[in-house]
C-alpha atoms as an extended CHARMM CRD file, in Angstrom:
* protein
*
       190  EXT
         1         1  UNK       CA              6.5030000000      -43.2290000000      -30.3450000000  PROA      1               0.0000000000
         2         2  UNK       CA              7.5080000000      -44.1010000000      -33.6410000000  PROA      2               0.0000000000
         3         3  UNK       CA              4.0360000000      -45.1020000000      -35.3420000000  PROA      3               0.0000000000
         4         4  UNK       CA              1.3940000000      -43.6420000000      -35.2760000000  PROA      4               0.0000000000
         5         5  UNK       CA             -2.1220000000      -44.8430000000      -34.7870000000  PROA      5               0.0000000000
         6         6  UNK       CA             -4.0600000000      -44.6260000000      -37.9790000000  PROA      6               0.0000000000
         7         7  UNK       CA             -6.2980000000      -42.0220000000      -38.4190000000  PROA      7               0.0000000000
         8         8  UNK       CA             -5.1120000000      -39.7570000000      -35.5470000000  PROA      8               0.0000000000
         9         9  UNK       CA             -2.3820000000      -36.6870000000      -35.7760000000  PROA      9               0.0000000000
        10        10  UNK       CA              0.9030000000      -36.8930000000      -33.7050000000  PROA      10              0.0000000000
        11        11  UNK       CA             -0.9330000000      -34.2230000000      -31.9870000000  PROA      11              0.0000000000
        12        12  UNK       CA             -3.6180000000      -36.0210000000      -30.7370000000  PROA      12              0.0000000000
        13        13  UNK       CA             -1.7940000000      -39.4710000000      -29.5260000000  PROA      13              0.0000000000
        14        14  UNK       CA              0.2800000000      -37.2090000000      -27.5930000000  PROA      14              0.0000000000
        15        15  UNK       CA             -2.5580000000      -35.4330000000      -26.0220000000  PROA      15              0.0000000000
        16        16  UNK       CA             -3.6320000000      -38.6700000000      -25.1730000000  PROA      16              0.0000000000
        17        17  UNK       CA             -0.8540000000      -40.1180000000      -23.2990000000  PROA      17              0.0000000000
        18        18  UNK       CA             -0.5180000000      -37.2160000000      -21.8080000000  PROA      18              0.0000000000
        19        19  UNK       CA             -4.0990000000      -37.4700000000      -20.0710000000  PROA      19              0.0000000000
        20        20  UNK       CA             -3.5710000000      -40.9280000000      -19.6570000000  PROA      20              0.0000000000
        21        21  UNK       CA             -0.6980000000      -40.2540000000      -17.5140000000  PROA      21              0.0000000000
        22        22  UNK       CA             -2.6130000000      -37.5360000000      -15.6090000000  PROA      22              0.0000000000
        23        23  UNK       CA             -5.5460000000      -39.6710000000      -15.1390000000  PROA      23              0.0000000000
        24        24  UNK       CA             -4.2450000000      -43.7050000000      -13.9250000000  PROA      24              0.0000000000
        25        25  UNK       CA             -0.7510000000      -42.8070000000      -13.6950000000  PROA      25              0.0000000000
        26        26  UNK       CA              0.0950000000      -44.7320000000      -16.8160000000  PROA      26              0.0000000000
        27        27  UNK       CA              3.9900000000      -46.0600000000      -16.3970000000  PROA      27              0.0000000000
        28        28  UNK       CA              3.8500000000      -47.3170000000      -20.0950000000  PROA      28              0.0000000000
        29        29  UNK       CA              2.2130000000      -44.1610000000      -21.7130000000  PROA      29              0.0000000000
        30        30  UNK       CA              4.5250000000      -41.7300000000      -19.6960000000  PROA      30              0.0000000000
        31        31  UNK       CA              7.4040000000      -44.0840000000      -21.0030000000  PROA      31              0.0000000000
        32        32  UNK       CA              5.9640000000      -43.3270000000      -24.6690000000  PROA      32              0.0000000000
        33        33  UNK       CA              5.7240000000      -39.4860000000      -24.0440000000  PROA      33              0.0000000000
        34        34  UNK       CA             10.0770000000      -39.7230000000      -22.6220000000  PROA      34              0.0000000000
        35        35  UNK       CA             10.5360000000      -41.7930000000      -25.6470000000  PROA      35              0.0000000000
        36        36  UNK       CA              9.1080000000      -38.9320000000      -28.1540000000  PROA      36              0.0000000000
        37        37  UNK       CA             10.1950000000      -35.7290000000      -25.9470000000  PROA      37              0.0000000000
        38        38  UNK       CA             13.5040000000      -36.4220000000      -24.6960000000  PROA      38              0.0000000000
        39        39  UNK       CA             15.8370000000      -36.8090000000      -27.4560000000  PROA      39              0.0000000000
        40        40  UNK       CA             13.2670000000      -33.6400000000      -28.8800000000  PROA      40              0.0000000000
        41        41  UNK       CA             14.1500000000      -31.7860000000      -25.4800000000  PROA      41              0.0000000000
        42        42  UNK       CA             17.4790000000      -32.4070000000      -25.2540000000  PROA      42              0.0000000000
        43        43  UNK       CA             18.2150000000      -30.8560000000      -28.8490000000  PROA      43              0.0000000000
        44        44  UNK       CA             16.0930000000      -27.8030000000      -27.9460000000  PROA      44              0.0000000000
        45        45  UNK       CA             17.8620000000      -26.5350000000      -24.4790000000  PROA      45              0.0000000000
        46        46  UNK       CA             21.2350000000      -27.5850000000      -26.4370000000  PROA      46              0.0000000000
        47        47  UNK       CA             19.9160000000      -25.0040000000      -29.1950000000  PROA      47              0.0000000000
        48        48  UNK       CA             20.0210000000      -22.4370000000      -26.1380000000  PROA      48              0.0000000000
        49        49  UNK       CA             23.8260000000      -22.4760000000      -25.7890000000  PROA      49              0.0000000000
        50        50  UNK       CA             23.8130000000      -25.1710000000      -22.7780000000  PROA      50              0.0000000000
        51        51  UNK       CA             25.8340000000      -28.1640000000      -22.8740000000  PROA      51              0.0000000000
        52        52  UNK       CA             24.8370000000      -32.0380000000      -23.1280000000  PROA      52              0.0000000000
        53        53  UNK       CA             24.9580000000      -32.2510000000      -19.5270000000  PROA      53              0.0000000000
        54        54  UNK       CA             22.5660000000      -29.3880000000      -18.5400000000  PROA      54              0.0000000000
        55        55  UNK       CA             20.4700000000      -30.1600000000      -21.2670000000  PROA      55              0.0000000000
        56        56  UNK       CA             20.1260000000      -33.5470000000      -20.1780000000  PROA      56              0.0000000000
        57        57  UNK       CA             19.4130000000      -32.3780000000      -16.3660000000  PROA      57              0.0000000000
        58        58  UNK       CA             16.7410000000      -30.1540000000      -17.9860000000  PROA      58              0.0000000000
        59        59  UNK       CA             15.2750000000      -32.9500000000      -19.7460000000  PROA      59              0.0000000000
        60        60  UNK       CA             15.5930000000      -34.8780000000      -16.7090000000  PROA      60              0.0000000000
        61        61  UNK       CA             14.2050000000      -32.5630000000      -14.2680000000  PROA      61              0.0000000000
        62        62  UNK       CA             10.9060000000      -31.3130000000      -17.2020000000  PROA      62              0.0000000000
        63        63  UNK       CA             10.3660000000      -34.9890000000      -17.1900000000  PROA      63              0.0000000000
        64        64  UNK       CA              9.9080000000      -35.6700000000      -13.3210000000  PROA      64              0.0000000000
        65        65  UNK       CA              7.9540000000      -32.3570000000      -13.7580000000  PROA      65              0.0000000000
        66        66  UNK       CA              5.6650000000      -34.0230000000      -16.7870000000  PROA      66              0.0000000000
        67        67  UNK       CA              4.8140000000      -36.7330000000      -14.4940000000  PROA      67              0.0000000000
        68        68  UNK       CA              4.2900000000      -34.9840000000      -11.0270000000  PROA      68              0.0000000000
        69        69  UNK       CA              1.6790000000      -31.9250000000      -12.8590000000  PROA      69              0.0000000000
        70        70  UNK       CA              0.1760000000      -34.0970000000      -15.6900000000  PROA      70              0.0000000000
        71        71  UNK       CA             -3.1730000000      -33.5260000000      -13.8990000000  PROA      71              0.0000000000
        72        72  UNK       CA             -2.6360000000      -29.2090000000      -14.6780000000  PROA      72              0.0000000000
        73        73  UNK       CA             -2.4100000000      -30.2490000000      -18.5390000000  PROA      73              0.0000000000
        74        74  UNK       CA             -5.4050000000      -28.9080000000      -20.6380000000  PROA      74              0.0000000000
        75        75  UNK       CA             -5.5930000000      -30.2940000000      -23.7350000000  PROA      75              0.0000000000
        76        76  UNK       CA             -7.9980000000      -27.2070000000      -24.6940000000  PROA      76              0.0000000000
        77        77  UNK       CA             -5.4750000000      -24.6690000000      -24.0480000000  PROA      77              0.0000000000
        78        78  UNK       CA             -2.3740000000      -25.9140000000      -25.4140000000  PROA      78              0.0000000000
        79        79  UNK       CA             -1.1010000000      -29.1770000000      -27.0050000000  PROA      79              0.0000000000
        80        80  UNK       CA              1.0110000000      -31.4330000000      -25.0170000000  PROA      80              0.0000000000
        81        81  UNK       CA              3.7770000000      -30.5950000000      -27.1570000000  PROA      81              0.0000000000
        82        82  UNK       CA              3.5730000000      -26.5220000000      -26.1190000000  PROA      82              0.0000000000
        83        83  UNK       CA              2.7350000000      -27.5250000000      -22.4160000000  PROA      83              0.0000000000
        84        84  UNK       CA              5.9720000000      -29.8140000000      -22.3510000000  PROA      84              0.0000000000
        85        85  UNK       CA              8.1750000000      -27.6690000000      -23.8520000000  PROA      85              0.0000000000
        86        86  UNK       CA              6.9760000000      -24.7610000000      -21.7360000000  PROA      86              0.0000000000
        87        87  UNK       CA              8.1320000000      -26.8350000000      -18.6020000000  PROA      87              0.0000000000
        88        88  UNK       CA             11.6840000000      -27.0500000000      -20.5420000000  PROA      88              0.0000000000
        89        89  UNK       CA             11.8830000000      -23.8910000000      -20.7870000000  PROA      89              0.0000000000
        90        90  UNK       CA             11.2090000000      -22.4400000000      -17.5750000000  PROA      90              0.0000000000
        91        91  UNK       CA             12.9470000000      -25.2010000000      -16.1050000000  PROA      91              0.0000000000
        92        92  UNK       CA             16.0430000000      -23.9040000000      -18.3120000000  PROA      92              0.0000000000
        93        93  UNK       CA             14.9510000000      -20.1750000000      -17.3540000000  PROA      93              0.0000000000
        94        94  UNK       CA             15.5990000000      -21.8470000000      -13.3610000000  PROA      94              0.0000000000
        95        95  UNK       CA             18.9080000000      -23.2100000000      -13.9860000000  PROA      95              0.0000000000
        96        96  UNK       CA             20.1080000000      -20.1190000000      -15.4410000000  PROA      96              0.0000000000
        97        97  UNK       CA             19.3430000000      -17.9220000000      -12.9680000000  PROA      97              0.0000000000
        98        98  UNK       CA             20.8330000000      -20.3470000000      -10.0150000000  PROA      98              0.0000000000
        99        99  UNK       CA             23.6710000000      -20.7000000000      -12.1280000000  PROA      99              0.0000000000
       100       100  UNK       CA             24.1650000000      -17.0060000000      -12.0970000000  PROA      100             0.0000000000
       101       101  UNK       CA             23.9680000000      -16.7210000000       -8.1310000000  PROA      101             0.0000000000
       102       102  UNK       CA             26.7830000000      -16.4020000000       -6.5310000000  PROA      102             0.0000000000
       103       103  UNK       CA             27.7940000000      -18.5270000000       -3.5670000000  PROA      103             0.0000000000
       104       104  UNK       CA             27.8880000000      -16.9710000000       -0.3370000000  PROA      104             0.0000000000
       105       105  UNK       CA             31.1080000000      -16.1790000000        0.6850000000  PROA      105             0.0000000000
       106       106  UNK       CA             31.1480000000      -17.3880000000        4.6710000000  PROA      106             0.0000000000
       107       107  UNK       CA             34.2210000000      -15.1560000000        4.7780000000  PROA      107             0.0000000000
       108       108  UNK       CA             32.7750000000      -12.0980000000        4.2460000000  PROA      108             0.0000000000
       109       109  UNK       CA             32.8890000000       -9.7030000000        6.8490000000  PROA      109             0.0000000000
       110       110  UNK       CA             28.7710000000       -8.7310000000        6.5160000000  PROA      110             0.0000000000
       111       111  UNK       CA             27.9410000000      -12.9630000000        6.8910000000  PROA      111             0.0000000000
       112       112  UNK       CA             29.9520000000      -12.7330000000       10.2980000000  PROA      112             0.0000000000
       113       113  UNK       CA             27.5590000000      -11.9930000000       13.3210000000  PROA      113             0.0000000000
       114       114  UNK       CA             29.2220000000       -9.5380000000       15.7010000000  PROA      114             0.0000000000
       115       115  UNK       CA             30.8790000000      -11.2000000000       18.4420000000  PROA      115             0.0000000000
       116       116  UNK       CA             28.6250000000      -11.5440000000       21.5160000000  PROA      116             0.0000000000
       117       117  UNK       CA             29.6260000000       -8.0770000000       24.0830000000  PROA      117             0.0000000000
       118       118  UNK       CA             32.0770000000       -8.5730000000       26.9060000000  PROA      118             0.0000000000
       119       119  UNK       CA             30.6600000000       -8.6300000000       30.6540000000  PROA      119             0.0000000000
       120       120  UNK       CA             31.8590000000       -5.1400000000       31.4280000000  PROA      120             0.0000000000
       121       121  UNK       CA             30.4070000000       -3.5250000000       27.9170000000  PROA      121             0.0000000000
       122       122  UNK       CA             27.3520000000       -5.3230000000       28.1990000000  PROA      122             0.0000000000
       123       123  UNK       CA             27.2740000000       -3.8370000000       32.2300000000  PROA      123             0.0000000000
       124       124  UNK       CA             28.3190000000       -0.4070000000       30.9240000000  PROA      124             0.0000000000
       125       125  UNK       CA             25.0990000000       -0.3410000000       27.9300000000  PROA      125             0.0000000000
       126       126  UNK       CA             22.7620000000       -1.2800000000       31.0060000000  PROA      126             0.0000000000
       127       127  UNK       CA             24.1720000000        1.4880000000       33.3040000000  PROA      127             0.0000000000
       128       128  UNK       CA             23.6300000000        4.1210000000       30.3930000000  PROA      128             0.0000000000
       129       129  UNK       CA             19.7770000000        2.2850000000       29.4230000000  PROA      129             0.0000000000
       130       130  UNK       CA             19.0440000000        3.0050000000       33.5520000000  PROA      130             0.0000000000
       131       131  UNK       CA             20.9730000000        6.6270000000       33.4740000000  PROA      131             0.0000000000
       132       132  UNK       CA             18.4630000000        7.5270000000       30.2160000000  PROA      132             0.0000000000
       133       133  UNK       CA             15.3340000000        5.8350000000       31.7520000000  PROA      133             0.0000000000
       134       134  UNK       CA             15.7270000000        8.3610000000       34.8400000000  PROA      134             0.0000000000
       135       135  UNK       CA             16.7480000000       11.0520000000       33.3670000000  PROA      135             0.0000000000
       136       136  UNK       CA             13.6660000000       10.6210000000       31.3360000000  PROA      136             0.0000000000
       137       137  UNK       CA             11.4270000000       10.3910000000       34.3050000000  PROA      137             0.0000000000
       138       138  UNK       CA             12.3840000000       13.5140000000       35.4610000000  PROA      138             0.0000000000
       139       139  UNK       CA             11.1550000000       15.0780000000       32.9850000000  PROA      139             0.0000000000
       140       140  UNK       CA              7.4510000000       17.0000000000       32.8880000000  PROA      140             0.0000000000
       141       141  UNK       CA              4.8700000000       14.6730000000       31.6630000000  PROA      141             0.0000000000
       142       142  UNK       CA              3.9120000000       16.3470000000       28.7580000000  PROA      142             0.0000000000
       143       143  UNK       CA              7.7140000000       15.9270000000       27.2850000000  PROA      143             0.0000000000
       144       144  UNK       CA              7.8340000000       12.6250000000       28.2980000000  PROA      144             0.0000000000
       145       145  UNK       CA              4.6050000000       11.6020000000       26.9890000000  PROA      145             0.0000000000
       146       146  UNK       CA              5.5340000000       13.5790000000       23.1090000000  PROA      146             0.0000000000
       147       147  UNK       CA              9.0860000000       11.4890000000       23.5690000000  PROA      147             0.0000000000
       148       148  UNK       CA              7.1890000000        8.2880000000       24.3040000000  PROA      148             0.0000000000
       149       149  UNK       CA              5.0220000000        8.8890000000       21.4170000000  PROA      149             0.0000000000
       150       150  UNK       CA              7.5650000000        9.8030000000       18.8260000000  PROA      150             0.0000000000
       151       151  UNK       CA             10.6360000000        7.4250000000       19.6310000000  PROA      151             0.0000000000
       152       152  UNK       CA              8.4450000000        4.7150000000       21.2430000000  PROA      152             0.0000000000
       153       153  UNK       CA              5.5600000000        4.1920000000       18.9150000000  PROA      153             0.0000000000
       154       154  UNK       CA              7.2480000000        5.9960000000       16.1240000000  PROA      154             0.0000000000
       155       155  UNK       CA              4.7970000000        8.0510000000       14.9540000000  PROA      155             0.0000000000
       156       156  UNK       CA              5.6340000000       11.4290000000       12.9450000000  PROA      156             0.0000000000
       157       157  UNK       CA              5.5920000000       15.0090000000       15.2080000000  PROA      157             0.0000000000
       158       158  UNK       CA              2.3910000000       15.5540000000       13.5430000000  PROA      158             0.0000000000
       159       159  UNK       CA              0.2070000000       12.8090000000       14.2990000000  PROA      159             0.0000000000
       160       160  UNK       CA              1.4810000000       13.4260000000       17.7890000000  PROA      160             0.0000000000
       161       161  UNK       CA              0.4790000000       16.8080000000       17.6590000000  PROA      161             0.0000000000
       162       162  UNK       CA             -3.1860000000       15.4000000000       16.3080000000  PROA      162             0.0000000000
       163       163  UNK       CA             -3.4410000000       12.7890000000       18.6430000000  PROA      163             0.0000000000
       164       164  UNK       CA             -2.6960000000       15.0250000000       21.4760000000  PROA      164             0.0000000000
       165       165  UNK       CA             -4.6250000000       17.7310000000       20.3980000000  PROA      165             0.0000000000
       166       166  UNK       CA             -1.8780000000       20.4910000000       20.7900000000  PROA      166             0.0000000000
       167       167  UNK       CA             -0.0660000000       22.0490000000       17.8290000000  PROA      167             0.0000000000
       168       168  UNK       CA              2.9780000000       20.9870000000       15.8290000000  PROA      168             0.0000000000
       169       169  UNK       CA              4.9900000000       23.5740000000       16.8370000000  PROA      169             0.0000000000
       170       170  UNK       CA              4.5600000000       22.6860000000       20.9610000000  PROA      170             0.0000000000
       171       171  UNK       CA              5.5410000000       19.4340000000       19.8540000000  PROA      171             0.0000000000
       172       172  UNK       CA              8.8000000000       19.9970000000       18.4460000000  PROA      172             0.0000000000
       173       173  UNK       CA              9.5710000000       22.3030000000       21.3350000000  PROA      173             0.0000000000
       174       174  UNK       CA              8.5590000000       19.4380000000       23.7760000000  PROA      174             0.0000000000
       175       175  UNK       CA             11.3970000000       17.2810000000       22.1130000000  PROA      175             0.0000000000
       176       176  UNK       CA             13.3750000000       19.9620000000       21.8530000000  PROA      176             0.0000000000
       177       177  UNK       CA             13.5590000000       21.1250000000       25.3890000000  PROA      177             0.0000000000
       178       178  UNK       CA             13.2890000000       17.2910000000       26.2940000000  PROA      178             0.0000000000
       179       179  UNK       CA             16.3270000000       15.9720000000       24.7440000000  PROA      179             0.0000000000
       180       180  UNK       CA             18.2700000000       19.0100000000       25.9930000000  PROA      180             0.0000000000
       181       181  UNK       CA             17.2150000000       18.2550000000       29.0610000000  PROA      181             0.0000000000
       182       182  UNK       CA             18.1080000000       14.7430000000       29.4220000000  PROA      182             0.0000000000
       183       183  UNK       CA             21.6630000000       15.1920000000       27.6860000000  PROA      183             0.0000000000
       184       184  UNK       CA             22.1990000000       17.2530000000       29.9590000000  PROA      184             0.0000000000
       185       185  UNK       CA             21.4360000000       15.0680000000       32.8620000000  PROA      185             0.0000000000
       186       186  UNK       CA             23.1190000000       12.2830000000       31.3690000000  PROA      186             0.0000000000
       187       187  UNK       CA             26.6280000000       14.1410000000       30.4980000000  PROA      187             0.0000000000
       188       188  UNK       CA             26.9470000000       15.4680000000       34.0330000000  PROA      188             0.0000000000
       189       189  UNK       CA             25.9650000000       11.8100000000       35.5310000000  PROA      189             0.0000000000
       190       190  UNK       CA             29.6230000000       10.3440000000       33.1870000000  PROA      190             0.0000000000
C-alpha cells in the first residue's frame, strides 16, 4: 500500500481492508494489508532478538492468523495496526515459549512404563488381595464397616465418626484394633 487514497489517514484505509477482508474474504485487500505489514512485521520481531527466519515464520504464521480471525477485528477498539501487531506478538510470545520446552527424552527412566508383572507375581498379588479380603471379613462389622469407610470411600476419621454417629475416638480404635487384627491374620497365613 504505497498511496494513499486522498483524503483518508493510513489509519483508516487500513481499517478498511481489514473489514473488507473480514467481511467478503477479499484476496486483493488481504494482499494489500501483507504488502504494508510484512516487511513492517518482520523488522519488529527481528527488533526482539529473533533471527530472519523466525521472524519471517512469525510474520508468516500472524498473517494466516490476520486472515482466519479478521471477523474478531473491531475497528472501535483498536486500529488494525495495534490488532495486527498484537497477533505478532503473541504469536512471538508462542514461539518462545515452545522453543524453550524441552523435548521429551524417550530414554528417561520416568517415560518408561513398568514392565507388565510376571505370571507367578501377578498370582502371588492375587493370593495376598484374597488373604486381606478374608481376613477382613472376619472381622466385627463395626471395624469393617469404619475400614470400608475410611480406606474405601476415603473419607477423614471424622466424618466417619459423624456419619456413623459414634465418636472420633471409637473410630480410631476401630482401625486400630482392625488393622492389628488383620496383620495379624495375614502374617501367620505367609
Amino acid at each position: 500500500m504505497s498511496s494513499f487514497e486522498p483524503g483518508r489517514t493510513e489509519t483508516e484505509q487500513l481499517n478498511q481492508l481489514l473489514l473488507a477482508v473480514a467481511e467478503q474474504r477479499d484476496r486483493q485487500a488481504f494482499r494489500a494489508l501483507f504488502g504494508h505489514f510484512a516487511p513492517r512485521l518482520k523488522a519488529f520481531v527481528m527488533s526482539q532478538q529473533a533471527d530472519a527466519g523466525t521472524a519471517e515464520e512469525v510474520v508468516q504464521e500472524t498473517m494466516v492468523n490476520v486472515w482466519r480471525k479478521a471477523a474478531q477485528f473491531d475497528a472501535a477498539k483498536a486500529s488494525a495496526s495495534t490488532w495486527v501487531f498484537t497477533i505478532a506478538r503473541n504469536m512471538r510470545i508462542d514461539m518462545l515459549r515452545r522453543a524453550r520446552r524441552p523435548e521429551p527424552d524417550m530414554n528417561d527412566p520416568a517415560m518408561v512404563s513398568d514392565p507388565e508383572p510376571l505370571a507367578h507375581e501377578r498370582i502371588s498379588h492375587e493370593q495376598e488381595a484374597e488373604r486381606l479380603r478374608a481376613a477382613v471379613a472376619e472381622l466385627p462389622a463395626e471395624q469393617q464397616e469404619v475400614l470400608r469407610l475410611v480406606f474405601m470411600e476415603d473419607i477423614t476419621h471424622a466424618e466417619a465418626a459423624e456419619r456413623l454417629g459414634i465418636p472420633l475416638g471409637t473410630v480410631k480404635s476401630r482401625i486400630r484394633l482392625a488393622l492389628k487384627r488383620v496383620r495379624a491374620e495375614v502374617g501367620e497365613r505367609e
